[in-house]
N, C-alpha and C positions, 0 to 999 in steps of 0.2 A: 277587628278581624284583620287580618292581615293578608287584603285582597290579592296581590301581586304573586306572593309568594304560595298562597291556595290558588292559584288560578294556573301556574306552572307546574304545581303537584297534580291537579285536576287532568293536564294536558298531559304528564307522563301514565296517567296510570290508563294501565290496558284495556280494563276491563270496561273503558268507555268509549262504546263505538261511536259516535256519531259527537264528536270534539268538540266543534263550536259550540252548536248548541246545544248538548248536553253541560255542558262547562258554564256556558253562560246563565242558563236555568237555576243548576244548582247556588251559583255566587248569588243568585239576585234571591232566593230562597232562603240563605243564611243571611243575607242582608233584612230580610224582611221580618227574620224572626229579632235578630240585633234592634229594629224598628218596634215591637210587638213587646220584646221585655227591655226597653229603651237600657240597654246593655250590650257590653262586648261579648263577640264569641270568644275571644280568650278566656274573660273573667265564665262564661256557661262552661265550657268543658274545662275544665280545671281540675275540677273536684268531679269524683264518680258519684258522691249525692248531690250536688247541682247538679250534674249532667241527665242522671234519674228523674230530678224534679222538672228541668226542662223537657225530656221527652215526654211526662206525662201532662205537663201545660200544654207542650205544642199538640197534644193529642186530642184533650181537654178545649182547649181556647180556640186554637186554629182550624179545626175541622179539617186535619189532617188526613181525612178519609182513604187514600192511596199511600200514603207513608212519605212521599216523595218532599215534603217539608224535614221532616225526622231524620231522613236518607241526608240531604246536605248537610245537617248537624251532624251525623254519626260521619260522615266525610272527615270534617275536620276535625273531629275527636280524632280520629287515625291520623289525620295530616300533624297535628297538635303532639298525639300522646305517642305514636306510632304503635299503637293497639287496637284492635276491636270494642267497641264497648257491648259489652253482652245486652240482647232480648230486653225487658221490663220485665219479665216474668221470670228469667234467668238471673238476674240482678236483684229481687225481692226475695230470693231464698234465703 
């Protein structure tokens, strides 16, 4: 992952009120899944079927329950791809 430069992206973008630690939660959440599938977030969002198969492991494995695991991955897929990656259920059509 490429903390530095996600952690600048994270601080510009608006739609996160509360900066510190909204920003620090999320990086140490991408960190933890980079921990989980002892992989880089580059090599997960890469591909839109890794990135499919990751959010239904982190869904599956991690107990993901509030999304907010998933949410940091889908972060840096936009920081990464500079796209949305669509729903799992939008994606499986």
């Amino acid at each position: 992952m490429k903390e530095l430069e996600f952690e600048s992206y994270l601080l510009d973008d608006k739609s996160i009120k509360s900066k510190i630690k909204a920003v620090k939660s999320r990086i140490n959440k991408a960190k933890m899944v980079e921990r989980h599938f002892n992989n880089s977030l580059d090599n997960l969002v890469c591909n839109d079927e890794v990135m499919f198969e990751t959010l239904k492991r982190i869904k599956n494995e991690m107990n993901d329950t509030n999304g907010t695991i998933s949410n940091s991955v889908r972060k840096y897929y936009v920081f990464c791809n500079k796209k949305c990656f669509p729903t799992l259920k939008e994606y499986h059509k």
